[in-house]
C-alpha positions in Angstrom: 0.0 0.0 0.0 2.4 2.4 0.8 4.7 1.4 -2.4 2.0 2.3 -4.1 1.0 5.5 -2.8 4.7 6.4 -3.4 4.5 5.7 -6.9 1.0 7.7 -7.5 2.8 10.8 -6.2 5.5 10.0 -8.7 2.8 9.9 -11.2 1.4 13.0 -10.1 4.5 15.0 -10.2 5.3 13.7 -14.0 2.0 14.8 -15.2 2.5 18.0 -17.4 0.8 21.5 -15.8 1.4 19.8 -12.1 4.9 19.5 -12.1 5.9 22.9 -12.8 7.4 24.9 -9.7 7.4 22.3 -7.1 7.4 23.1 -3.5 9.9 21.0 -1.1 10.6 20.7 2.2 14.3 20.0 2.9 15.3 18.0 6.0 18.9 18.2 6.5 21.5 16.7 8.9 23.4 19.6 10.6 27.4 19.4 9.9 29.2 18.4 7.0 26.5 16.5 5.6 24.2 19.6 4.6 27.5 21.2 2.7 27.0 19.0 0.0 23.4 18.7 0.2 23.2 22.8 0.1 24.2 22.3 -3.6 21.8 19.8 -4.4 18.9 22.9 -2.7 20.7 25.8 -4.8 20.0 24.0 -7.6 16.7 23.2 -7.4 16.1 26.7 -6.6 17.3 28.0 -9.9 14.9 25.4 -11.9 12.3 27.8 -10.6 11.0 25.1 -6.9 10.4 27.0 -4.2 12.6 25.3 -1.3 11.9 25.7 2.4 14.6 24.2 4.8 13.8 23.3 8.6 16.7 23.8 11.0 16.9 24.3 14.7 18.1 27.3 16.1 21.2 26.1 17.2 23.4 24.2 14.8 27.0 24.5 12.8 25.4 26.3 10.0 22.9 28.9 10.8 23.4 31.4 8.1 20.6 33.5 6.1 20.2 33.3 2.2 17.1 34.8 -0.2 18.1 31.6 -2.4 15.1 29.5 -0.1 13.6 30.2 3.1 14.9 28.7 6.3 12.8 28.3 9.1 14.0 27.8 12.6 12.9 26.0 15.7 13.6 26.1 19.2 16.1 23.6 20.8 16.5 22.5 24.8 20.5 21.9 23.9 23.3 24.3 23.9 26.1 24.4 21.1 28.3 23.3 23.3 26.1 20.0 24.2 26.8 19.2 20.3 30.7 20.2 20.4 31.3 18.1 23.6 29.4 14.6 22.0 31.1 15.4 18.9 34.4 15.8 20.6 33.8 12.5 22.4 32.6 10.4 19.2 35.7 11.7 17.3 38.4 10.8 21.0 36.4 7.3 21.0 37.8 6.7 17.3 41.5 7.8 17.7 41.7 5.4 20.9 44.2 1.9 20.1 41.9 -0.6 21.7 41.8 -4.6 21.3 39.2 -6.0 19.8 36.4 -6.4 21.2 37.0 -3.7 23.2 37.2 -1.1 20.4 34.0 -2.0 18.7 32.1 -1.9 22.2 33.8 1.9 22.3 33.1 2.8 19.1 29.5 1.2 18.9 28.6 3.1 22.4 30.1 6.2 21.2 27.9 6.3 18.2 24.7 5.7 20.1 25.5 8.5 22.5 26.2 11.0 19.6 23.2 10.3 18.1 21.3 10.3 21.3 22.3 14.1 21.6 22.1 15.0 18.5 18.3 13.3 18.3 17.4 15.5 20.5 16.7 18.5 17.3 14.0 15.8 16.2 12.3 15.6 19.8 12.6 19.5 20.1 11.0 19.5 16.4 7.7 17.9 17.1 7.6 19.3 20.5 7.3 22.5 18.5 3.6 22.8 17.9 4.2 26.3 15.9 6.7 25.1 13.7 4.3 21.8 12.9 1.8 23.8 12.0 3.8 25.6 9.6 5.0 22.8 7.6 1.5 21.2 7.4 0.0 24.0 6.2 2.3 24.5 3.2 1.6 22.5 1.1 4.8 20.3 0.3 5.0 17.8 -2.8 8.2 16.2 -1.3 10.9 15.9 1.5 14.4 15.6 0.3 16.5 14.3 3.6 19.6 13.1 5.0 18.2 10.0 7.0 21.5 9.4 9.1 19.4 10.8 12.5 15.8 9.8 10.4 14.1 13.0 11.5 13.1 13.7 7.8 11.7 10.2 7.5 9.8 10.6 10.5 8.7 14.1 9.5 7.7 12.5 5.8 5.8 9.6 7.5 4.0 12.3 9.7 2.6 14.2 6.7 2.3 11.7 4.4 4.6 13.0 2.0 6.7 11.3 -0.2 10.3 11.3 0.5 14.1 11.2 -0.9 17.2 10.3 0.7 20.3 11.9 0.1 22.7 9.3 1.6 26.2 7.8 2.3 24.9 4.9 3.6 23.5 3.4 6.9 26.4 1.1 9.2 23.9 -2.1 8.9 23.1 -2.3 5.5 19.7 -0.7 6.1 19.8 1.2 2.7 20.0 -2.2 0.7 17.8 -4.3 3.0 14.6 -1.7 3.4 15.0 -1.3 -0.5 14.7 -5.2 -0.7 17.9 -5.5 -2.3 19.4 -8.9 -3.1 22.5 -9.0 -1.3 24.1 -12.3 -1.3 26.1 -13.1 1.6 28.8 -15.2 -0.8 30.5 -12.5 -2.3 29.2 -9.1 -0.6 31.4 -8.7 2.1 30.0 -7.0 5.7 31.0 -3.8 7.3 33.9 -4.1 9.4 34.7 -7.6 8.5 37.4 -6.2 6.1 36.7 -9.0 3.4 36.8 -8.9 0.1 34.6 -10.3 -2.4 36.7 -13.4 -2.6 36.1 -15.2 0.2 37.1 -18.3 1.5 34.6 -20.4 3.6 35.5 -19.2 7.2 35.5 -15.7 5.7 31.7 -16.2 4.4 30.2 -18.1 8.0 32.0 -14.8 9.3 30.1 -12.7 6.7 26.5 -14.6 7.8 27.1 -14.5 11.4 27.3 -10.6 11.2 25.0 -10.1 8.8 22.1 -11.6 11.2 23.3 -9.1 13.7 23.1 -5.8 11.8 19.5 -5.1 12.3 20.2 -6.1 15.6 22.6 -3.2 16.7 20.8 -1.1 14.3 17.7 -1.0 16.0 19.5 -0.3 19.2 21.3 2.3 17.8 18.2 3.9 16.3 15.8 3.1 19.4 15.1 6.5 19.8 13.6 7.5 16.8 11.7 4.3 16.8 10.3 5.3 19.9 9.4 9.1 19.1 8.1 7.4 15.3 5.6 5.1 17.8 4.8 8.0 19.4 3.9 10.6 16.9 2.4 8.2 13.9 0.5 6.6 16.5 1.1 2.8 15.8 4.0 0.7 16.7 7.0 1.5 14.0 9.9 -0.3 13.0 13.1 0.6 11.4 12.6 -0.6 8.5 9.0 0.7 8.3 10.6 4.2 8.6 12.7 4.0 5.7 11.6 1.4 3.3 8.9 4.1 1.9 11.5 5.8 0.2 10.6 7.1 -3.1 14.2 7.7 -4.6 17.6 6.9 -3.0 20.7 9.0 -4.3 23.6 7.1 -2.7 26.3 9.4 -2.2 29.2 7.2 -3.6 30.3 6.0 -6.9 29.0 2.5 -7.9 32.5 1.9 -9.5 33.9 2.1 -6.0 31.5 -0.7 -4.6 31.7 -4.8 -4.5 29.4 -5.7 -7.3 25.4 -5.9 -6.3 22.2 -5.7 -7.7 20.2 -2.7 -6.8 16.3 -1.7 -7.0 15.7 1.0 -9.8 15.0 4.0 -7.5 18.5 3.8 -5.9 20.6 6.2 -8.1 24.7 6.3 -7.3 25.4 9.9 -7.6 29.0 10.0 -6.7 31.5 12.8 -6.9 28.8 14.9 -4.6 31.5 16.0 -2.2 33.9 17.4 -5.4 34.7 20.7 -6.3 32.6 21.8 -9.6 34.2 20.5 -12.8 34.3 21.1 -16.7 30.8 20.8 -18.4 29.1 17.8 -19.0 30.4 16.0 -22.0 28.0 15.1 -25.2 28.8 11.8 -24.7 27.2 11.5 -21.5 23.2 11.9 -22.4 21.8 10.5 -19.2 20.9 14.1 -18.1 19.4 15.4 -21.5 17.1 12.4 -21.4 15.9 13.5 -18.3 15.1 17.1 -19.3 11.6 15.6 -20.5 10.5 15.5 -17.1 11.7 19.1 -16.1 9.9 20.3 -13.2 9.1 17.2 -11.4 10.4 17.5 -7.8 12.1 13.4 -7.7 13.3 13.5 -11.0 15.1 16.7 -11.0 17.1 15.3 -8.4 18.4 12.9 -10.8 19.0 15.5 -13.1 21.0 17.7 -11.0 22.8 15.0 -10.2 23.5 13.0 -13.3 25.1 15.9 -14.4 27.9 16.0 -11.3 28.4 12.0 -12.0 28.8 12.1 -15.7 32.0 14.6 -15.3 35.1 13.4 -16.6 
């Protein structure tokens, strides 16, 4: 049901005369993250969409622009809340510790950061004002960095159809809420540092820890599955949050990656975090096809983007 309400949307936003001008909501991830992602907005913003970005108050990149509107919420943290987690998460990482002891570190580490920094999302829906705003505005789409899943939540909230703009999740949660074959024989696991020639130890390894990742991903996520619960009203699980995606643009270069198949709404964009380069080559037509569906919210995104990934 919800596959297919994704794909009407989609439908929708092809359709000639309702496609023109979108309005999106932009749900970013404070930090280095929204730097690239700012590009992807600026862009959009030229082709004529009106862009509106929600932020809290306090964050790394509070700035003011007439490119797209930013609109602020309050926050119960101080900057200096999100220096010290960040400080600790980066001290946790530079630490020489035996295994297991690192990954124990590293893996508590993680859910702390998060913890703190979940905290914007909590402060978000706590902020009746700002709620209101966004649901009376009329969004087609929400374009998010799900690495804290505060846009997915805000996406599922409104019933709006949604886009990540991703790296990648540390379980393998943006091939396995996708429904992604991903064959355990030859697709090595993160942090078993396998290739994908392995020999038969190497792939029992490769099972063994591939049963665990939704594991310590649910644990790492347990608070937005519990604020999801809360606000949607109906028990939520991780991969219900995500696996509604409409479109995911994977931040990385295919080329780079072991071999897998992947669903047709995953798009590798690679190159995202590069400087600007020469212009796109004729041989390249990827991006001209696309210019059939100008307008449309989702499919822009692959525009913008197959441009950036075709440069030589």
């Amino acid at each position: 049901m919800t596959l297919r309400l994704c794909c009407a949307w989609i439908f929708i936003l092809l359709l000639p005369g309702l496609s023109d001008g979108g309005k999106l909501l932009v749900v970013p991830m404070v930090g280095s993250h929204w730097l690239s992602m700012q590009q992807v907005v600026e862009k959009l913003v030229e082709r004529g969409h009106e862009v509106v970005v929600v932020v809290p108050e306090i964050n790394w990149q509070t700035e003011t622009t007439q490119a797209y509107t930013v609109k602020t919420y309050p926050v119960s943290y101080t900057l200096e809340d999100l220096d010290n987690a960040f400080h600790e998460y980066v001290a946790t990482h530079l630490k020489d510790l035996p295994f297991p002891v690192n990954t124990l570190a590293l893996y508590n580490s993680s859910v702390h950061v998060f913890r703190t920094f979940f905290v914007q999302c909590k402060d978000l829906f706590s902020s009746k004002e700002t709620l209101q705003y966004l649901n009376q505005s009329g969004f087609d789409a929400v374009l998010t960095d799900p690495a804290f899943m505060c846009g997915a939540i805000l996406a599922n909230y409104f019933s709006l159809p949604f886009v990540f703009f991703m790296r990648g999740f540390p379980c393998n949660l943006h091939y396995k809420a996708p429904q992604c074959p991903s064959p355990l024989s030859y697709i090595p696991r993160l942090f078993t540092f396998n290739s994908d020639h392995m020999t038969f130890f190497q792939r029992v390894e490769n099972a063994l820890i591939s049963l665990l990742e939704l594991e310590y991903c649910n644990g790492f996520y347990e608070e937005a599955i519990k604020l999801s619960s809360e606000v949607l009203q109906r028990d939520v699980s991780l991969l219900d949050l995500v696996n509604s995606a409409s479109v995911w643009l994977l931040r990385y270069d295919f080329v780079f990656e072991y071999v897998r198949p992947v669903m047709p709404n995953m798009v590798f964009i690679g190159g995202i975090n590069c400087a600007q380069r020469k212009p796109l080559s004729k041989v390249c037509s990827f991006s001209s096809k696309l210019h059939i569906f100008q307008g449309n919210v989702i499919t822009l995104f692959l525009e913008v983007y197959s441009t950036n990934y075709c440069h030589q």
